[in-house]
C-alpha positions in Angstrom: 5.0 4.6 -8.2 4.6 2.7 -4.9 5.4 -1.2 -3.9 2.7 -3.1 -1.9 4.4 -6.2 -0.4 1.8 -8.4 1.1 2.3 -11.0 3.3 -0.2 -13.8 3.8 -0.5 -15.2 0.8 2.8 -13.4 0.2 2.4 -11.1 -3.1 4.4 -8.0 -4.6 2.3 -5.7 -6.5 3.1 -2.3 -8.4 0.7 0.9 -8.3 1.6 3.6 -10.9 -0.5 6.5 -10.2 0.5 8.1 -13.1 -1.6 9.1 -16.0 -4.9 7.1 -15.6 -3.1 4.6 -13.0 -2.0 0.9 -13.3 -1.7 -1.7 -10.9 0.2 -5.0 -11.9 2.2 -7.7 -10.3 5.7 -7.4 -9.4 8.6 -5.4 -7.7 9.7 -1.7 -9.0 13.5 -0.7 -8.4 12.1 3.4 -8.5 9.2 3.2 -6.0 9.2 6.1 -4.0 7.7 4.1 -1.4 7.2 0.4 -0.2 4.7 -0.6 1.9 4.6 -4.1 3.6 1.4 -5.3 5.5 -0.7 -8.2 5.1 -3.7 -9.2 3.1 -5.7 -8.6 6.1 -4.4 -5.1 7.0 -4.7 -4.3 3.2 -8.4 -5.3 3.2 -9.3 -3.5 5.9 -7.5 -0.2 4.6 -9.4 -0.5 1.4 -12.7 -1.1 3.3 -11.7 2.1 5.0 -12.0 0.0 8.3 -8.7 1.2 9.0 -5.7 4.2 8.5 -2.5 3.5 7.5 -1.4 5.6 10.7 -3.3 3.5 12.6 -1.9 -0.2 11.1 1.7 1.7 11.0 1.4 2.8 14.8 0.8 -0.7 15.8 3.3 -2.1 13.7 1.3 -3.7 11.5 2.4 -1.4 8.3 6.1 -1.2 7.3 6.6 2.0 5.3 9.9 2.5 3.5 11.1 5.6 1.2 8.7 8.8 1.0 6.6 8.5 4.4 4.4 11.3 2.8 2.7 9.1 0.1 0.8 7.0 3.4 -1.0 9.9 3.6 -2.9 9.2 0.5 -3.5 6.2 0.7 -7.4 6.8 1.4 -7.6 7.0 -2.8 -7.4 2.9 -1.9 -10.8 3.6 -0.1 -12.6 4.4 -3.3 -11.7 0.9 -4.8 -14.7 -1.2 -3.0 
């Protein structure tokens, strides 16, 4: 499960990748990771306009738990 906090409009959303997936609104306790970026940075990572190495290198993604899951976060590229 990973934790998207989003700043700007400010929002908390939940994606389970488990089975066939589910993303819904709100906080998990067991996230094994929680990223925090804004609604810009998050549009341009789905759009594929940017990498989360990229945003986290300039400080514009906060990554907190397993590190390893910002590696797939491309599968967000496919959502456009």
């Amino acid at each position: 499960m990973l934790q998207f906090n989003v700043t700007a409009p400010d929002g908390t959303w939940v994606v389970d990748m488990a089975g066939d997936g589910d993303v819904r609104e709100g906080s998990a306790d067991e996230a094994a990771a929680t990223f925090t970026l804004s609604d810009e940075d998050l549009a341009a990572l789905v759009r594929g306009d940017d990498d989360a190495q990229s945003l986290y290198q300039r400080g514009n993604l906060r990554i907190d738990g397993d590190i390893t899951f910002a590696r797939k976060l491309s599968f967000m590229n496919e959502l456009v």
